[in-house]
C-alpha positions in Angstrom: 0.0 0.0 0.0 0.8 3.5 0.4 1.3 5.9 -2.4 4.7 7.6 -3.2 5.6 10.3 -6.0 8.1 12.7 -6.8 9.0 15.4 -9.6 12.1 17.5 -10.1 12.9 19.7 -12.7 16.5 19.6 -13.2 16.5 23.6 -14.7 15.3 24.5 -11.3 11.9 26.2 -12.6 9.4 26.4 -9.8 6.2 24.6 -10.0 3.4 25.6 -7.6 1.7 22.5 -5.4 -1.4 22.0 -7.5 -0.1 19.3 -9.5 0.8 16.9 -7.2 -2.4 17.4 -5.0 -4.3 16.2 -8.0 -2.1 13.7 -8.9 -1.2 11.9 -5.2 -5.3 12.3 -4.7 -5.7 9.3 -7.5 -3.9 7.2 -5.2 -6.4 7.5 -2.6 -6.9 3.3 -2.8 -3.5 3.3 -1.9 -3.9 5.3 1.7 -6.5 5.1 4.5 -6.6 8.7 5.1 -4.6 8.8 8.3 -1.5 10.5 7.2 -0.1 12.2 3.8 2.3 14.8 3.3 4.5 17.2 0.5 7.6 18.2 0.6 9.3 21.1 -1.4 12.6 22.3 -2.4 13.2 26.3 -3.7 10.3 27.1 -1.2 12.1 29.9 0.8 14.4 31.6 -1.6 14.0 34.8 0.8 15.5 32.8 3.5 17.8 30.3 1.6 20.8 30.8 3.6 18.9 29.8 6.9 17.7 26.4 8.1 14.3 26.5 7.5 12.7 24.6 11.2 9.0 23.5 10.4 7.4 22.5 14.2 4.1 21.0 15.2 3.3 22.6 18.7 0.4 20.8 21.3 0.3 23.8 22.9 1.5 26.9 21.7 1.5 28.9 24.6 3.0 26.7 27.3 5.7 25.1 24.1 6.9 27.8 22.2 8.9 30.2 24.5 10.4 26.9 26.1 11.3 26.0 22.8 12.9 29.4 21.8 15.1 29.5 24.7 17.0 26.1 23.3 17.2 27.4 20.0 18.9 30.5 21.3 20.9 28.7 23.1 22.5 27.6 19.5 22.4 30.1 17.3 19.7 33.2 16.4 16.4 33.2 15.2 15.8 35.4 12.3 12.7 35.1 12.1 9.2 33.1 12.9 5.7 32.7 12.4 2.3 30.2 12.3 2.1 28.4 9.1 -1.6 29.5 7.4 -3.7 26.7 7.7 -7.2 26.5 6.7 -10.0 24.6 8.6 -11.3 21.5 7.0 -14.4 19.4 8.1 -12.6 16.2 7.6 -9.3 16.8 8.9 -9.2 17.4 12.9 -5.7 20.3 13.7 -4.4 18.7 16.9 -1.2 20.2 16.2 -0.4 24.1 15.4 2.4 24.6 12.9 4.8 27.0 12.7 8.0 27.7 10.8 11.3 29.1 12.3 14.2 30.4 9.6 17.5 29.8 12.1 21.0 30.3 12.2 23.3 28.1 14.2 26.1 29.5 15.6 29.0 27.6 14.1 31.7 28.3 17.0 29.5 26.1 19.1 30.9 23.2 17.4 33.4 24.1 15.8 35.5 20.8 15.8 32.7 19.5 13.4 33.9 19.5 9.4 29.8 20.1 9.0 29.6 22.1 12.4 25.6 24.2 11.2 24.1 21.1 10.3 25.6 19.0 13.4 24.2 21.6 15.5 20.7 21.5 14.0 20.7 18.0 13.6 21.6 17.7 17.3 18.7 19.9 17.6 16.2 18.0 15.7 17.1 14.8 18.1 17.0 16.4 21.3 13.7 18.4 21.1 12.0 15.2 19.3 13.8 12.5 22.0 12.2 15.4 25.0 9.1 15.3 23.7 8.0 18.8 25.4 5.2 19.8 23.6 7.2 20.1 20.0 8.0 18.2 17.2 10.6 19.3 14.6 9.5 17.8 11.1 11.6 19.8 8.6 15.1 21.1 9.3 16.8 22.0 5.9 17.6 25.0 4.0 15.0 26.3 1.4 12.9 23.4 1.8 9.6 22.8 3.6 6.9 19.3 4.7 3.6 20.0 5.3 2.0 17.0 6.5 -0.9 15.8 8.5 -3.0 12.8 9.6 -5.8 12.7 6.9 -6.5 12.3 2.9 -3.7 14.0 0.3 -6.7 16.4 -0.7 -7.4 17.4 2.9 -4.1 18.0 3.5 -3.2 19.6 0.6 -6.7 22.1 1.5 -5.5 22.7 4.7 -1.8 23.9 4.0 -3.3 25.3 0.6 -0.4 23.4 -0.9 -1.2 25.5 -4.1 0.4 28.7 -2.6 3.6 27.1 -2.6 6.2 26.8 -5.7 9.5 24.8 -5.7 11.8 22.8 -8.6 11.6 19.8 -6.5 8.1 18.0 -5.0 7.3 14.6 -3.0 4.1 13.2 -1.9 3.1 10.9 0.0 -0.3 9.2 0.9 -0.1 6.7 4.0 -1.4 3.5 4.5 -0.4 2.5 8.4 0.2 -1.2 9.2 2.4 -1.4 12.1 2.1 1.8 13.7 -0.5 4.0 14.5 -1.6 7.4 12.1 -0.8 10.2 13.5 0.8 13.6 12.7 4.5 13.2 13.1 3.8 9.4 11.4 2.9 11.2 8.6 5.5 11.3 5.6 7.8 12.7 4.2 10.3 12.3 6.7 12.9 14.5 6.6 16.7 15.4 8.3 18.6 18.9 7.0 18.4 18.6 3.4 17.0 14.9 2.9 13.5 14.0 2.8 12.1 10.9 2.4 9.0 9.0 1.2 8.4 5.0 1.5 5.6 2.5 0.5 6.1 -1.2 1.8 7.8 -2.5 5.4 11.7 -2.3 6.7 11.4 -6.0 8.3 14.9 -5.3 9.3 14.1 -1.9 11.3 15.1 -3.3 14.7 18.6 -4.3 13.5 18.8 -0.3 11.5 17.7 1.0 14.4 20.4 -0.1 16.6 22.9 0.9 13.9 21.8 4.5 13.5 21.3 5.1 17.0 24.8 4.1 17.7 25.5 7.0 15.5 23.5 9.5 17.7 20.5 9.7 16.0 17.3 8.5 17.9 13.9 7.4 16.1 10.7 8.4 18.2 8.1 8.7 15.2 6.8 4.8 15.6 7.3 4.2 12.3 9.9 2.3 10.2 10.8 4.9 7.5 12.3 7.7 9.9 15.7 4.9 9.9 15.7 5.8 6.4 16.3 9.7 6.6 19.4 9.0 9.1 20.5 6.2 7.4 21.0 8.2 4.0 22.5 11.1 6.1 24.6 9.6 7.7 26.4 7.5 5.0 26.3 10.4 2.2 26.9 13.5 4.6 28.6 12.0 7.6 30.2 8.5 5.3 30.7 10.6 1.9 29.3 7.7 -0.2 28.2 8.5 -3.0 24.3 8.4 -4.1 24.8 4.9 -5.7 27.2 3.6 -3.4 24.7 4.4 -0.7 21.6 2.7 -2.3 24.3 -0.5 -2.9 24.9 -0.9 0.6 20.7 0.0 1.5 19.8 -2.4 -1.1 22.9 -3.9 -2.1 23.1 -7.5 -4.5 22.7 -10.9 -3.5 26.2 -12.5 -2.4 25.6 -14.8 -5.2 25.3 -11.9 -7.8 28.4 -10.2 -5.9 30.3 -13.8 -6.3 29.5 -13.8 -10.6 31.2 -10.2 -10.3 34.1 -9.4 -12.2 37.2 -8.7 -9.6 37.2 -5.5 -9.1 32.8 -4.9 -8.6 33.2 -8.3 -6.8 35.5 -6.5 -4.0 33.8 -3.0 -4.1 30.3 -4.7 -3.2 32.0 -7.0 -0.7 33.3 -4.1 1.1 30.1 -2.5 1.3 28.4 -5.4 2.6 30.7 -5.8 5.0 31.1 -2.6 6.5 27.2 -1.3 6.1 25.8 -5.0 7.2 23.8 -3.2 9.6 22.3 -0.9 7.3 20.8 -3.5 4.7 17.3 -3.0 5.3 14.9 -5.9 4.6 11.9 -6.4 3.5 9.3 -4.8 0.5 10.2 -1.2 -0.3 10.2 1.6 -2.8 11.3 4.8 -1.5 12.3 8.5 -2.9 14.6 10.5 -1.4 14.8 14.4 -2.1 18.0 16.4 -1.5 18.3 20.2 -2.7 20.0 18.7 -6.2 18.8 15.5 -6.6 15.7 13.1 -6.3 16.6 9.5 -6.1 14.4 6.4 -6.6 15.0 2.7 -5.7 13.6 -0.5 -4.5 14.3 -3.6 -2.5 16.5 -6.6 -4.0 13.7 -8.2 -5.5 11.3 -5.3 -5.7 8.7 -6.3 -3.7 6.9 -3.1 -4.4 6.4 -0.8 -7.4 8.4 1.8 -8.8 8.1 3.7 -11.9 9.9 6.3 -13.7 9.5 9.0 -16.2 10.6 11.7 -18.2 9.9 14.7 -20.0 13.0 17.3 -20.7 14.0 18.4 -18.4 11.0 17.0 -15.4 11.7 13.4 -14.1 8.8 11.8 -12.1 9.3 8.6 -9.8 5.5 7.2 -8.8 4.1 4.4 -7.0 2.1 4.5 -11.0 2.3 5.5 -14.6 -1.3 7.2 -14.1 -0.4 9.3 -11.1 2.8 10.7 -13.1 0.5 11.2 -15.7 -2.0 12.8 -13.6 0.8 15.7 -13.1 2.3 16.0 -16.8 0.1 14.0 -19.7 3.0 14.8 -21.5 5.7 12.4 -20.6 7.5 11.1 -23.1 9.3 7.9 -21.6 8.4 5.8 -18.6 10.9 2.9 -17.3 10.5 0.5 -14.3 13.8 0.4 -12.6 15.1 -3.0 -11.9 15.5 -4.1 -8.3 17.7 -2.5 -6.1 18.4 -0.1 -9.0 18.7 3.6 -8.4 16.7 6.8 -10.7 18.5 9.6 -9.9 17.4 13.0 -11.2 20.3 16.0 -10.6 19.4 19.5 -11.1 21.8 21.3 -13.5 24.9 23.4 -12.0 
């Protein structure tokens, strides 16, 4: 179940949201209207150069000031605000959400070769870990998730998704199996620059988790595809593996495929296995992941669950379905099904 799509368009024009409303709406049969969220890239290009800090707040009044204080503690606010939302009859706000633009103060760690995004991403873990009232979902520069527990369209509605334009969307409509719906359960998940969206089951969650939490990151959302967002930041920021290199050791070959290698692929993917054991991650998948330059799409080994990909000049979709890409753009010229454990990847243009 679930439904997953993305877009990019790798010349950076902006698109506003009303595309992928309509087109992660047709996917409704793949959701149960507990939980569906966008995210967007190029959303704040008044605030670029600050970390854009997106927070669902139980209670504003007793939260926010309490909240302020530990961002200050860091770094300076330049400035806040409520996120506009708009009442719907079939979507309940139990959450209030406002945005934060922040700069960290770099001397605070500066032993760190990445010290502004160790200090947010510290950030991001501590005040999510606390659980005081506040929930940080998005933490990157220039972009932006806007999510909820009900249907794509009543989401979409409620943030007026429309009003937003960026080069770079995901969507995501939920179906929950093993955990409950609920606002932060919602996806896309995101960490500093990557977001991520995920239709099927990490079977081998327990095992990630350990890994990634050994690393300093903690996962308190009750769902499996949080592990995802730290997994990817931590081996492309943290690790500097490369895109690919990171899908092979997420998703990486069989040992019997890696045996029938020639020499040199046969010790490259035996390395990887060996060092990222830990961060194989089991079970039927299809994710995108989003990063200010790139959208990347891949599968599990044996592609348990569907992927599809498209193109049309410069725009490159990935979709849990050929209709819902077609939904957005009738006009795409060449759709592909990636093979297992293959990635898409979509870079915007330097």
């Amino acid at each position: 179940m679930c439904g997953i799509i993305g877009v990019i368009d790798r010349s950076r024009k902006a698109m506003d949201g009303s595309k992928i409303k309509l087109s992660l709406s047709m996917m409704n049969e793949r959701g149960s209207g507990e939980g569906a969220g966008y995210a967007v890239y190029g959303v704040y290009p008044e605030f670029k150069d600050y970390y854009a800090l997106h927070v669902f707040f139980d209670k504003v009044h007793e939260t926010k000031t309490q909240f302020e204080t530990i961002l200050e503690t860091w770094g300076r606010i330049i400035h806040d605000e409520e996120i506009p939302t708009y009442e719907q009859p079939n979507l309940r706000k139990l959450h209030t959400p406002w945005r934060y633009f922040f700069k960290p103060d770099r001397c605070l760690m500066a032993w760190s070769k990445s010290p502004e995004d160790d200090i947010v991403s510290y950030l991001v873990m501590k005040v999510n870990t606390e659980r005081k009232g506040a929930l940080i979902i998005s933490s990157g520069k220039n972009v932006g998730v806007f999510k909820a527990a009900g249907w794509p369209e009543d989401v979409a509605n409620f943030y007026r998704i429309e009003d937003y334009r960026g080069y770079l969307w995901l969507g995501h409509n939920r179906y929950p199996t093993n955990t409950p719906g609920w606002w932060g359960g919602a996806h896309p998940f995101n960490l500093l620059d990557w977001s991520v969206v995920h239709n099927g089951e990490i079977t081998s969650y327990g095992t990630n988790r350990r890994y990634i939490e050994s690393y300093g990151y903690y996962c308190t959302m009750f769902t499996d595809t949080e592990v995802v967002a730290y997994l990817v930041d931590l081996l492309v920021r943290k690790h500097g593996l490369a895109e690919e290199l990171a899908v092979r050791a997420l998703a990486p070959p069989f040992w019997n495929e890696i045996d029938a290698m020639p020499e040199k692929e046969r010790a490259l993917n035996t390395a990887i296995r060996l060092t990222y054991g830990p961060a194989l991650m089991n079970g039927p998948f299809a994710i995108a992941v989003a990063r200010e330059d790139m959208l990347l799409g891949f599968t599990d080994r044996i592609k348990l669950r569907p992927l599809v990909a498209g193109e049309h000049g410069d725009l490159l979709y990935i979709s849990s379905e050929e209709a819902a890409m077609r939904r957005m753009d009738p006009e795409v010229e060449r759709t592909y099904l990636p093979r297992a454990g293959e990635p898409v990847i979509g870079r915007v243009r330097v």
